[in-house]
C-alpha positions in Angstrom: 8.2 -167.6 123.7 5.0 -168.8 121.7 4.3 -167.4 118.8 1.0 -165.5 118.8 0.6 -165.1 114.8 -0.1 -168.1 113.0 -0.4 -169.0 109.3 -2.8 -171.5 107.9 -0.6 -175.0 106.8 -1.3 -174.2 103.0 1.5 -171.7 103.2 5.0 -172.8 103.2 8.6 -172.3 101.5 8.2 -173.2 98.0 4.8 -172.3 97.2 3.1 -171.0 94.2 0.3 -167.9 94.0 -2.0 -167.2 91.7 -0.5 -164.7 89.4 -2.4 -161.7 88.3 -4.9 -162.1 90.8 -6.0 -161.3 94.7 -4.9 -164.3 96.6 -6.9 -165.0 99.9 -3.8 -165.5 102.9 -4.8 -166.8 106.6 -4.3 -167.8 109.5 -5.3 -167.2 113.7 -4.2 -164.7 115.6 -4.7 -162.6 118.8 -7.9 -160.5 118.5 -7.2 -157.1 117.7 -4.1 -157.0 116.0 -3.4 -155.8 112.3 -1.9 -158.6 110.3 0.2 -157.3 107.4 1.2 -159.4 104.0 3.7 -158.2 101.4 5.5 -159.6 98.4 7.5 -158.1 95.8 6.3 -154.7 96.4 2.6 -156.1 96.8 1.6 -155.4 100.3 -2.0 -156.0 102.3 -3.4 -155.4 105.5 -6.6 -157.0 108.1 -7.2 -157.1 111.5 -7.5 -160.0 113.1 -11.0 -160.9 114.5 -13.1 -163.9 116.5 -8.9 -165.1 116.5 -9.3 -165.5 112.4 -7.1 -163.4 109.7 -7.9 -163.1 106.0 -5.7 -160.8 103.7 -6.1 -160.2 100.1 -3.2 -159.9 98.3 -3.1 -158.4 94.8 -0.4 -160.4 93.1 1.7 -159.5 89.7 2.8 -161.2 86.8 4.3 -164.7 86.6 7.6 -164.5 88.3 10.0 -165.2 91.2 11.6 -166.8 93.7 10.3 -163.9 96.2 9.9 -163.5 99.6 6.4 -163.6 101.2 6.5 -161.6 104.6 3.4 -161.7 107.2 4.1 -159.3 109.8 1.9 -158.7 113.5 3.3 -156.2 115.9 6.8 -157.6 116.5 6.2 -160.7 115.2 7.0 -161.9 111.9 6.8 -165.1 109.2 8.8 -165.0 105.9 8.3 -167.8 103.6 10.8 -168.1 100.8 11.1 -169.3 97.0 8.4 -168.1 96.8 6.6 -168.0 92.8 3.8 -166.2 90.7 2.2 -168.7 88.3 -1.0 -170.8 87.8 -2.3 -172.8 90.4 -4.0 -175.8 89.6 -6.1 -178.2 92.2 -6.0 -182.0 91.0 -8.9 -183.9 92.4 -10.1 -187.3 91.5 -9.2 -190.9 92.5 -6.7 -193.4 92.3 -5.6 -192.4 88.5 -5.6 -189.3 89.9 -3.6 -190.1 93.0 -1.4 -192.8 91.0 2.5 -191.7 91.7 5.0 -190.9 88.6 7.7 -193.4 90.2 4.7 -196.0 89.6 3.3 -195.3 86.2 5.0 -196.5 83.4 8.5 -195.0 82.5 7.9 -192.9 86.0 11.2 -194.2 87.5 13.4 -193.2 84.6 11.3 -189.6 84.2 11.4 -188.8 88.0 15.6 -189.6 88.1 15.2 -186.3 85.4 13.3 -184.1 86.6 14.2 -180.8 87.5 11.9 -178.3 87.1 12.3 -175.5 89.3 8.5 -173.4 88.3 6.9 -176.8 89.1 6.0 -176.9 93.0 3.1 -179.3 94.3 1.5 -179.5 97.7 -0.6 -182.7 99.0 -3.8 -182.1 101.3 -3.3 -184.3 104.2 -5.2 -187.5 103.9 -7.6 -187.5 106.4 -11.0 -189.4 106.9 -12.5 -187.9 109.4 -12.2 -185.0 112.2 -9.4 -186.7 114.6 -8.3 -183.2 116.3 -5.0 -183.5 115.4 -3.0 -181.3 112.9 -2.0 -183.0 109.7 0.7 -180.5 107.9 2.4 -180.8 104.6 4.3 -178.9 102.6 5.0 -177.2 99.3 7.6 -179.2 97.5 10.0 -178.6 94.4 9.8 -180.7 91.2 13.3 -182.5 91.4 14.5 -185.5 90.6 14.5 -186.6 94.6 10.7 -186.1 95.4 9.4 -185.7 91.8 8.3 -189.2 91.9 6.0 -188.9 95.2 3.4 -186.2 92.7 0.4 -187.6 90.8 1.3 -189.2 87.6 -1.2 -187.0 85.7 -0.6 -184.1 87.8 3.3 -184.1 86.9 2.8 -184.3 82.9 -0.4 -181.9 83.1 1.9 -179.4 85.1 5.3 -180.0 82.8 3.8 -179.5 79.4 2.2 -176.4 80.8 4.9 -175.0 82.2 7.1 -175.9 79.3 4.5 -173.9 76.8 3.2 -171.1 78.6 7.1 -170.5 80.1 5.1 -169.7 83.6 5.6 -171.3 87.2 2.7 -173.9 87.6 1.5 -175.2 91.0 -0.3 -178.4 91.8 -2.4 -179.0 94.5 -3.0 -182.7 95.1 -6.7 -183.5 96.8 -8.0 -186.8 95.8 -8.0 -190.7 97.7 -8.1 -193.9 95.6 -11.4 -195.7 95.7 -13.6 -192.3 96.2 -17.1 -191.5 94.9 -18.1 -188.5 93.7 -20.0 -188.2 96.3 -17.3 -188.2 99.1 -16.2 -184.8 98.0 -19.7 -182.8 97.8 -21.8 -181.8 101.4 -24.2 -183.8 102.7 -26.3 -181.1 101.9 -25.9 -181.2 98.2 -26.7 -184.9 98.2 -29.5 -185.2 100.9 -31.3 -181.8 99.3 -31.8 -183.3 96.0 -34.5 -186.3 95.4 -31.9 -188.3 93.2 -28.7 -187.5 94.6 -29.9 -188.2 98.3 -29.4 -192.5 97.8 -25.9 -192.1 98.1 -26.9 -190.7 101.6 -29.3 -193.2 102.4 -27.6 -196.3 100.8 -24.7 -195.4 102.7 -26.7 -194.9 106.0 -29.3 -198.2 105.6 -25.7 -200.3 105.4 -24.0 -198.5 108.4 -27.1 -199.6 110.0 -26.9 -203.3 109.2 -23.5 -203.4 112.3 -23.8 -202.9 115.3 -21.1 -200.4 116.9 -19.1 -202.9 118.6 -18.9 -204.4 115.4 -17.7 -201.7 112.7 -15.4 -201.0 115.8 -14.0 -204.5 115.0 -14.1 -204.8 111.9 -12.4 -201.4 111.5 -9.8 -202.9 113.7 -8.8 -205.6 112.4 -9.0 -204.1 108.1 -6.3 -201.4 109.8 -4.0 -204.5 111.1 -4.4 -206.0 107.5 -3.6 -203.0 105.8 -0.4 -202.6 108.5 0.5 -206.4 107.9 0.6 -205.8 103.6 2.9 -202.7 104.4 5.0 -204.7 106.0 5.3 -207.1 103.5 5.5 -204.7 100.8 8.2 -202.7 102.4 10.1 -206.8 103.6 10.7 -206.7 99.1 7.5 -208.7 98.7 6.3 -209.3 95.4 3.3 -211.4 93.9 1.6 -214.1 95.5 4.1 -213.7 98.8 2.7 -210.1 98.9 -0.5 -210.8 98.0 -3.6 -208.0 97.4 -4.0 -204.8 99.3 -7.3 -205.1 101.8 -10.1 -203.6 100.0 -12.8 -202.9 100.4 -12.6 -201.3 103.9 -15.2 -201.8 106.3 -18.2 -199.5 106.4 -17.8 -197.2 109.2 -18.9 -193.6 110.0 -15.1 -192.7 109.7 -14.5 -194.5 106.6 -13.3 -191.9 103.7 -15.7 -193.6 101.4 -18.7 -192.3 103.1 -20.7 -189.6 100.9 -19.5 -186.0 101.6 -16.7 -187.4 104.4 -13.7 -185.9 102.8 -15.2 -183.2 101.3 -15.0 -181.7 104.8 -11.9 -183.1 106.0 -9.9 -182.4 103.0 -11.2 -180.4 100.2 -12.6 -177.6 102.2 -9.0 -177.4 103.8 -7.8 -176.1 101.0 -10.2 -173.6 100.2 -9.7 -170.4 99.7 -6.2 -170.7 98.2 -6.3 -169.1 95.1 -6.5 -171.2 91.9 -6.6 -170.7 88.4 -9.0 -173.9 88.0 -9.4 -178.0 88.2 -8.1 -180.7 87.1 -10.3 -184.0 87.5 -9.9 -187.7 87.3 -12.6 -189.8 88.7 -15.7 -192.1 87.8 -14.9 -195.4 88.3 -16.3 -195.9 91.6 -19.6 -194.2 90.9 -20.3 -196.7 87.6 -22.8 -198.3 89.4 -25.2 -195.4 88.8 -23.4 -194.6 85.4 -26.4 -192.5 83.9 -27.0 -190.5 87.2 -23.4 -189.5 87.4 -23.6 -186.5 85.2 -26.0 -184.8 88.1 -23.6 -185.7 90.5 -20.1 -183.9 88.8 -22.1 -181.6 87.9 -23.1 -180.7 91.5 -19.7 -181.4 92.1 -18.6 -178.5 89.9 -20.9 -176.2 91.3 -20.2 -177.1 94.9 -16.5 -176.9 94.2 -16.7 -173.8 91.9 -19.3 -171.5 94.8 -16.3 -172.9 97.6 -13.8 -170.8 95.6 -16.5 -167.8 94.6 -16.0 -168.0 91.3 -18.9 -169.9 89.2 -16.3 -169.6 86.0 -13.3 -171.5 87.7 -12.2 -173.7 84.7 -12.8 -177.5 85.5 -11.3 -179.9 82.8 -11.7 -183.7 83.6 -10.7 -186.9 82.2 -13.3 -189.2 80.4 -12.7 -193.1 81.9 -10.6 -194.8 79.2 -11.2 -198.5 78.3 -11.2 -201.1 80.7 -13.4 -204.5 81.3 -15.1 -203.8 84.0 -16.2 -206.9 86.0 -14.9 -209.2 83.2 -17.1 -208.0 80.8 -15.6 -205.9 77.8 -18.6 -205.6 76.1 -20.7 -204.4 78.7 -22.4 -201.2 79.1 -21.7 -199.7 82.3 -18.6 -197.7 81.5 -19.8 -196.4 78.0 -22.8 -195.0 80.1 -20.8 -193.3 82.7 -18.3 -192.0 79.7 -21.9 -190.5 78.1 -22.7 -189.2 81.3 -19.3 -187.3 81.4 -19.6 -186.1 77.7 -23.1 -184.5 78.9 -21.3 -182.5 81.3 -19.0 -181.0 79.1 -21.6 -180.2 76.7 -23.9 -178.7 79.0 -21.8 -177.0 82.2 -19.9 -174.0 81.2 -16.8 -173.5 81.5 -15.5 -177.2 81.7 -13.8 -179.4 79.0 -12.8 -183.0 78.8 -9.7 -185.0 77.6 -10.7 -188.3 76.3 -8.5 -191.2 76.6 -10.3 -194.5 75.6 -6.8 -195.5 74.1 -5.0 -195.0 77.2 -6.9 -198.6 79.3 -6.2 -201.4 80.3 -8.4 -204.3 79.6 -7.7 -206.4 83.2 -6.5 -203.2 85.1 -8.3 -200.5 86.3 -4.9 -198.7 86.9 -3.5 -198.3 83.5 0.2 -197.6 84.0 1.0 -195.1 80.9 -0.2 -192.0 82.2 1.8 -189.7 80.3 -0.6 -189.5 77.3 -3.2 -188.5 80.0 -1.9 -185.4 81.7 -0.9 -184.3 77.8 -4.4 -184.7 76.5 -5.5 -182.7 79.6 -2.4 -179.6 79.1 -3.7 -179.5 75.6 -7.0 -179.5 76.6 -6.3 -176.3 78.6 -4.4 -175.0 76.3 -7.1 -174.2 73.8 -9.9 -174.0 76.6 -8.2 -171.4 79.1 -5.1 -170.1 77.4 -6.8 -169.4 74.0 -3.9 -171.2 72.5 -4.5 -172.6 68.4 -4.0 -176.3 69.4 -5.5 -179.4 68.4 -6.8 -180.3 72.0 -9.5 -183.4 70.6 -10.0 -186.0 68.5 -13.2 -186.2 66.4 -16.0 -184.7 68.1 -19.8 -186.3 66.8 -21.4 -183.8 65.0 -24.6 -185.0 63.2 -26.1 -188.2 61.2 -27.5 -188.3 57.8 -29.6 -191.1 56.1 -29.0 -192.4 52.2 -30.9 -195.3 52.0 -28.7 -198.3 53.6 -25.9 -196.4 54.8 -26.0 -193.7 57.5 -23.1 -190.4 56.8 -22.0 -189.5 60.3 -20.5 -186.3 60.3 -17.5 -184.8 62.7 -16.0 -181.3 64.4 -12.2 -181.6 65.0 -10.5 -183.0 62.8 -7.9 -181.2 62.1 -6.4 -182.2 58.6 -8.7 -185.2 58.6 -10.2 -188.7 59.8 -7.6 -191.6 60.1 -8.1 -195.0 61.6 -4.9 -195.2 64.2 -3.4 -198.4 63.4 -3.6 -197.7 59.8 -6.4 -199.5 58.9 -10.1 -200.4 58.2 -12.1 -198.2 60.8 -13.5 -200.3 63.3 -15.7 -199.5 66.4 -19.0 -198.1 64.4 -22.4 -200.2 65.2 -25.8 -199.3 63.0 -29.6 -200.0 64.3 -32.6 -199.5 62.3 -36.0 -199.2 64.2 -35.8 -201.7 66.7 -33.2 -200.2 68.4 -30.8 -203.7 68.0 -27.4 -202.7 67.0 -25.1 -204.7 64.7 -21.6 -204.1 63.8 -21.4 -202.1 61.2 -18.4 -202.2 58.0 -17.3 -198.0 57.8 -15.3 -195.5 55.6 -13.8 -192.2 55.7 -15.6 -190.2 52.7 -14.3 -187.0 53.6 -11.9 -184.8 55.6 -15.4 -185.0 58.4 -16.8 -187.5 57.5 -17.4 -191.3 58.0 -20.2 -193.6 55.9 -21.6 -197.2 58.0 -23.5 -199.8 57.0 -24.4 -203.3 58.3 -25.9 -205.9 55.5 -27.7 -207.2 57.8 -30.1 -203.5 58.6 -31.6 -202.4 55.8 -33.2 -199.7 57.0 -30.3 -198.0 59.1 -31.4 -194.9 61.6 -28.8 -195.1 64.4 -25.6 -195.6 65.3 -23.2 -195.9 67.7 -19.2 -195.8 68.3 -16.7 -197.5 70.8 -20.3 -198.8 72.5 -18.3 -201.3 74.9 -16.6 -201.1 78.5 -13.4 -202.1 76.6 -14.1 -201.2 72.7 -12.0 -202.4 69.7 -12.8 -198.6 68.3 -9.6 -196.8 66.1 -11.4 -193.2 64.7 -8.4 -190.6 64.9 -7.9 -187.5 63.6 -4.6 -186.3 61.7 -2.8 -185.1 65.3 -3.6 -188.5 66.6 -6.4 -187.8 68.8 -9.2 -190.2 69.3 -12.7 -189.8 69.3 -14.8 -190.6 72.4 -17.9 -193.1 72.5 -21.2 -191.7 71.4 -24.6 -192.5 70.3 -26.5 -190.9 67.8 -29.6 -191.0 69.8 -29.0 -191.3 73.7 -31.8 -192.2 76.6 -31.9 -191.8 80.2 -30.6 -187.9 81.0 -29.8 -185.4 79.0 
């Protein structure tokens, strides 16, 4: 006999809740019919309407295993192992989506994991509408499937757990090779002047194919894609396996078009309830670095009014050094990493780990991500948990002139400035009214404070730090956290 009560595929053995909080559960069912929900003495009822459900569970403190029981006339669902803790949604890119087994010492750290109040769940891949059901899962942090989760995710998720002494849950939603702009609604792009050319750009090269020929095209990149598999999973390494297929073809069904997957994968896993964000992403929006801070930021707000709650935490990564297109002094990265930086000055409610140590200068993968998913758990830390942790390095504060030299003066730094390696600071460029920058020589003169000059400016006005798409830049502060890239007068957006 058919089951007639049925629970939305977000819910499964192993899951986590949001603790302390009312937790939206659903599903389809026959019209008329009371659904009930209960857990560990929490218990709530709806009615089920237009073949929809929706309860609202008022969950406790952090704890568990537990039994979740969803019960319709005669019918019932129990899920089991079921924990209380935070609930975190990881969103992003390929460093987002980059596995623990492949990041560096992810093989020897997934053979030892076992961490029973760390669960993860991955939204279905899916690029467009297909009409088929893609399911998944709530899985358990052990050493057998530990190495499947996000890279970042994993860290981000074990230093939390290992601090706050509370279940944590991940919730994987991101696709390598993603803009921004794939996970916000059309009409959040096409409604605003600037944001709307990611729509259009998009649209005027779908229109340069015909049909038949994206058909084709879309054909044969899925056989190439199938054929590398193949090889890769033959033991093929190097030249024999050569490079993965990319780009794919433009296509109305591609996942890289602009607000594509924001329908077919992050709306899927709204309304589950979350304590906040985690974000890793930029790299494919660098071509438009200065207008990316209007797009996360309608990112944030799109994702933050999805969840009905415009205070959600969101905490994202700022792009760490790497040379794009060959060129380690150009500006396109710094830009986009400015662009970031504006959003966490300006959006409530979001904070940023920076990471310009952690690149790669000929890999837009870096492998170590470890250091990553720390910065971000300390970031949180202080940000959302109210914890007294060092969560940045040096922040820019203000600038002072004296003649030839410029004082630059700095928030967090703990016990002091440091240059990491030990020593002469490096990184700092001066400019004086022309607005041409020169390196500059630099000194720590204070616990906050850093003194530049160039011999060559001698009138000095501005200046700039770790100005470079992969910058030679060493500022610390005396936990070991670096400072991020800044300007001490910025154009384009504010």
């Amino acid at each position: 006999m058919s089951r007639t009560i049925k629970v939305n595929a977000m819910f499964s053995d192993h899951m986590v809740l949001q603790r302390d909080s009312i937790v939206p559960i659903w599903g389809e069912g026959r019209d008329g019919e009371s659904v009930t929900v209960t857990c560990r003495g929490c218990r709530a009822e709806t009615a089920i309407k237009d073949g929809i459900w929706k309860a609202e569970l008022h969950t406790l403190e952090a704890g568990g295993p537990y039994e979740l029981t969803i019960q319709s006339g005669d019918e019932s669902v129990v899920f089991r192992d079921v924990l209380f803790g935070d609930v975190w949604l990881a969103g992003g890119q390929s460093n987002m989506e980059w596995r623990l087994k492949d990041s560096k010492g992810g093989q020897e750290e997934s053979a030892q994991a076992s961490f029973a109040n760390i669960r993860y769940y991955e939204v279905p891949r899916v690029s467009y509408d297909d009409g088929l059901e893609h399911l998944a899962d709530w899985k358990t942090c052990s050493n057998d499937q530990a190495g499947e989760m996000s890279a970042v995710a994993y860290y981000y998720a074990k230093e939390l757990a290992g601090t706050l002494n509370v279940p944590i849950g991940i919730i994987g939603c991101n696709w390598g090779g993603t803009s921004a702009s794939c996970w916000i609604p059309k009409e959040a792009l096409a409604g605003d002047e600037e944001l709307s050319a990611y729509v259009e750009e998009f649209q005027t090269t779908l229109d340069r194919v015909s049909p038949e020929e994206r058909a084709l095209e879309e054909k044969q990149y899925l056989q190439a894609v199938e054929e590398f598999n193949r090889r890769q999973s033959a033991g093929a390494i190097g030249e024999e396996l050569g490079d993965y297929p990319w780009p794919p073809p433009v296509s109305e069904r591609s996942f890289l078009r602009p607000n594509g997957i924001y329908y077919t994968m992050l709306r899927k896993a709204v309304p589950y309830g979350l304590k906040g964000f985690i974000y890793y992403q930029g790299e494919s929006d660098d071509h438009k670095p200065v207008l990316y801070s209007k797009l996360l930021g309608a990112l944030i707000r799109t994702w933050r009014s999805d969840w009905g709650n415009s205070e959600l935490p969101f905490l994202f990564v700022q792009l760490p050094g790497y040379a794009q297109d060959g060129k380690p002094q150009g500006e396109q990265w710094p830009l986009l990493r400015e662009s970031q930086l504006i959003v966490a000055e300006s959006v409530p409610h979001t904070a940023m780990a920076v990471v310009l140590d952690c690149g790669e200068e000929n890999d837009i993968h870096p492998l170590d991500k470890k250091p990553v998913g720390e910065r971000l758990a300390l970031v949180a830390l202080r940000s959302v948990y109210g914890r007294d942790v060092t969560s940045s390095g040096p922040v820019y504060r203000g600038i002072g002139v004296a003649g030839r030299r410029l004082t630059l003066a700095f928030d967090s730094c703990a016990d002091g400035l440091a240059a990491s390696n030990g020593g002469e600071i490096v990184g700092f460029e001066v400019a004086g009214e022309g607005g041409i920058y020169v390196p500059a020589s630099a000194s720590i003169i204070g616990e906050d404070e850093v003194q530049v000059w160039s011999e060559s400016v001698q009138a000095p006005i501005h200046a700039r730090y770790a100005w470079a798409n992969y910058p030679e830049a060493n500022l610390v502060n005396s936990a070991g956290l670096p400072a991020g890239p800044f300007r001490s007068v910025r154009s384009g957006r504010e």
